[in-house]
C-alpha positions, 0 to 999 in steps of 0.5 A, spaced: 424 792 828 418 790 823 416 784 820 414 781 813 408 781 811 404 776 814 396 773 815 391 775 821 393 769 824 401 769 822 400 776 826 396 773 832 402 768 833 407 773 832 403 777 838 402 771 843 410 770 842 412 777 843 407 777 849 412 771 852 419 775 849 416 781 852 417 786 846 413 792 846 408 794 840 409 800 836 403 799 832 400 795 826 399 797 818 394 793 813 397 792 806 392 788 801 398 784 797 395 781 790 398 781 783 398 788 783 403 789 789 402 792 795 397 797 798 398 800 804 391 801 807 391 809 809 384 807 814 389 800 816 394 803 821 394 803 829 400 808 832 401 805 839 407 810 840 405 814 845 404 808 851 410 807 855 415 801 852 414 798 859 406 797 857 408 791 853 401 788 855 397 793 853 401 795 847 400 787 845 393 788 847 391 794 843 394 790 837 390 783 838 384 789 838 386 791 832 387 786 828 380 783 831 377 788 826 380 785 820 379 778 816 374 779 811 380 779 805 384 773 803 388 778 800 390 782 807 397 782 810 400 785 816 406 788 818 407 789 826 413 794 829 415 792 835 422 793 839 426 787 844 426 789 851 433 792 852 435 787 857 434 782 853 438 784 846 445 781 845 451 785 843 
């Protein structure tokens, strides 16, 4: 699954509820969004897809690092690709 775009701190929220909920982070993508439009920041991406999906803690972790690198531009926004633990999903 992915979000919407979001701030760094609708991000960090996001990240300490995933963190209750269990889900795994697959990885984290910076846009810069103005008036413009959307655009991807090539420099901006972190894959985390080669942890195993049991590492939820440090997948949540390398994310908060990650965004810990970033929050200078007002126009920054970040979309979070995450998985719910299969015991957890409905049918």
């Amino acid at each position: 699954m992915e979000t919407n775009c979001m701030t760094k701190k609708e991000s960090l929220c996001f990240l300490d509820e995933c963190n209750k909920r269990k889900y795994f982070i697959f990885g984290v993508e910076r846009f810069i969004c103005n008036k413009e439009g959307k655009t991807p920041d090539i420099n901006g991406i972190a894959d985390f897809s080669s942890l195993v999906i049991t590492e939820v803690e440090l997948s949540i972790i390398a994310a908060q690092s990650f965004l810990s690198e970033y929050g200078d531009n007002l126009f920054e926004r970040f979309v979070i690709t995450y998985q719910e633990p299969i015991e957890g999903r409905l049918n």
